[in-house]
LUMGUGU-988296 format. One line per 4 residues: number of its first residue (from 1); their letters; for each residue y, x, z of N, C-alpha, C. Coordinates in steps of 0.001 Angstrom, whole numbers, plus 500000, padded with zeros to 6 digits. Each point is the difference from the previous one (the first is absolute). Example, Ala and Ser with C-alpha at 12.3 -4.5 7.8 and 13.67 -1.06 7.14 Angstrom:
2
1> AS> 494310/513190/507800/501190/499110/500000/501200/500900/500000 | 501050/499650/499280/501190/500820/500060/501090/499230/500730
% end
This chain:
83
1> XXXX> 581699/983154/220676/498651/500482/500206/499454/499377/501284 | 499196/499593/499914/499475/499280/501486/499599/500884/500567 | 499652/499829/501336/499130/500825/500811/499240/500618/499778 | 499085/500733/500287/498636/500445/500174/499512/500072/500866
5> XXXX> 498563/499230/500357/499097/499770/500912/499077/501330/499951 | 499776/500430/501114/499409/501823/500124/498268/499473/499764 | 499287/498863/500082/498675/499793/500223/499896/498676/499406 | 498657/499681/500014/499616/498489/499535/501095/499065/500769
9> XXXX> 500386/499252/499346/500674/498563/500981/499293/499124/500548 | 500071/499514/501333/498953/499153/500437/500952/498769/501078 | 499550/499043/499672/501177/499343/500860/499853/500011/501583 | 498668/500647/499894/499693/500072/501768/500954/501126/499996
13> XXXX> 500423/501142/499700/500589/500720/500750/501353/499810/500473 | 500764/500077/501137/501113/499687/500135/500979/500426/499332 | 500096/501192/500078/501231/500773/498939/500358/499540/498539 | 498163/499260/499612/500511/499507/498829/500390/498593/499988
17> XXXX> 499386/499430/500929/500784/498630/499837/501320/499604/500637 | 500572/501234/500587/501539/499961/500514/500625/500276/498690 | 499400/500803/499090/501175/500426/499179/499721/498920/498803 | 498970/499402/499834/499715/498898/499147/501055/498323/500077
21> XXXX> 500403/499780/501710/500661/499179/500105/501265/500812/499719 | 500565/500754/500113/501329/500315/500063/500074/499868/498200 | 499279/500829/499398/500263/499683/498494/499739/498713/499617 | 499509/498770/500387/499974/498774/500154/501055/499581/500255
25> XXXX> 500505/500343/500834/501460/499468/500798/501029/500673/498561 | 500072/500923/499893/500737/501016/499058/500157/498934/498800 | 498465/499753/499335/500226/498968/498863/500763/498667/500177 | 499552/499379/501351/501059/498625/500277/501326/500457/500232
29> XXXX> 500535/501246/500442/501349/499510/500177/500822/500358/498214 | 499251/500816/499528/500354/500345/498282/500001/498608/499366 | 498709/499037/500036/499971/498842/499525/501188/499099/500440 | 500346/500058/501141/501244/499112/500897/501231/500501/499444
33> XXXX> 500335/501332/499719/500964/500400/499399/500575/499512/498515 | 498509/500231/499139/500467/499748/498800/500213/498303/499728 | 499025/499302/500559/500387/498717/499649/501014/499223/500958 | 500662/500370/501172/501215/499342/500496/501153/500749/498990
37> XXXX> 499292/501188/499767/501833/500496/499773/500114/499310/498027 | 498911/499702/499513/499748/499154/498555/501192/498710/500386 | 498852/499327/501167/500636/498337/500544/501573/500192/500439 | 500697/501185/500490/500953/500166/500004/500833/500114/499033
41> XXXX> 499862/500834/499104/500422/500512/498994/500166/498734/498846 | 499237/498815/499901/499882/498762/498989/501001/499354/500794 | 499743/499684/501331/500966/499304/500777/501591/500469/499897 | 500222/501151/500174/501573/500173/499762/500202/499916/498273
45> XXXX> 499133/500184/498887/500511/500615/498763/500281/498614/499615 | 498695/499039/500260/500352/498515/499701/500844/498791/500487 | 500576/500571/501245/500441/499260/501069/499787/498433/500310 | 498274/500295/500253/499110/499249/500592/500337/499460/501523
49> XXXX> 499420/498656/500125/500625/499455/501134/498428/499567/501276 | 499161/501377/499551/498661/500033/500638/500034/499715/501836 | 499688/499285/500238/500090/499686/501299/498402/500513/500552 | 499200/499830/498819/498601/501190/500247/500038/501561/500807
53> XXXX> 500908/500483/499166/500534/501635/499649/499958/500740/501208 | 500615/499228/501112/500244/500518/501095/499048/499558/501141 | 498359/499008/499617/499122/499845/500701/499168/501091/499832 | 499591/500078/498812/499086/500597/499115/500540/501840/500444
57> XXXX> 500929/500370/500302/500452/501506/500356/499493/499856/501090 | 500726/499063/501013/499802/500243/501689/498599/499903/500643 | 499382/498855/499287/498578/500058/500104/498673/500822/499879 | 500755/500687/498481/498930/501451/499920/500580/500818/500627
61> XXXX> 501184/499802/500197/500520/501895/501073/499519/499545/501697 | 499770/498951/500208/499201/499851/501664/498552/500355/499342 | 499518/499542/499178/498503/500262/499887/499640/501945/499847 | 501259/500306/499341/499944/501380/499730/500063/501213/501365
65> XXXX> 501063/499002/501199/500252/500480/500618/498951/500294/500997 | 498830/498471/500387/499140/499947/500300/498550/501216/499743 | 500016/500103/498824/499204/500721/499886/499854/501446/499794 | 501690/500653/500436/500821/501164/500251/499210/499946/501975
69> XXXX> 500523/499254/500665/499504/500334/501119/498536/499839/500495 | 499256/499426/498948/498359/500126/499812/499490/501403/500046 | 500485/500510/498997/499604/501468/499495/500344/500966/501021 | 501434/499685/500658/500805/500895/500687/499051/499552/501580
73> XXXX> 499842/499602/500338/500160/499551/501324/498504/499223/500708 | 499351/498990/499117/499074/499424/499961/498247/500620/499673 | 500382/500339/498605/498596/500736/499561/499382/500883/500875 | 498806/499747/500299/499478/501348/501007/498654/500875/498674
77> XXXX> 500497/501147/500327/499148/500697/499211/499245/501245/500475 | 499800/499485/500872/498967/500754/501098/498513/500284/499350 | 499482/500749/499830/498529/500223/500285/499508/499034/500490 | 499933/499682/501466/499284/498842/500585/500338/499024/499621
81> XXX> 500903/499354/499597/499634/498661/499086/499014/499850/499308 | 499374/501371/499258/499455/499353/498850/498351/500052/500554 | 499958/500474/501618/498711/500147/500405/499218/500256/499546
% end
């Protein structure tokens, strides 16, 4: 069941666009899950000699990681931002 938003959604408000990136974030790391652990899963069943396999993981898990400390740390969702 997803959330429920108590009022109109508006992206000016902060509360909603904090919880908008986090379920953003929520969907990329679900998406990162299912298709490394796929690319994994072909790689051992076939015993593939992907020299890809292990760019293609490390690369989206820095990009993932990146945008873990965006949300966490970076985003300001202040009122006065949105002046």
């Amino acid at each position: 069941m997803p959330p429920r938003w108590p009022r109109q959604p508006d992206r000016k408000d902060p509360e909603y666009r904090r919880l908008d990136d986090r379920m953003n974030f929520a969907v990329h790391v679900a998406g990162f899950a299912a298709c490394n652990s796929s690319l994994w899963f072909f790689y051992q069943f076939t015993h593939a000699h992907w020299q890809w396999a292990k760019w293609v993981t490390g690369i989206w898990a820095v990009f993932l990681f990146l945008h873990f400390i965006y949300i966490v740390a970076i985003a300001n969702y202040s009122l006065e931002q949105n002046g």
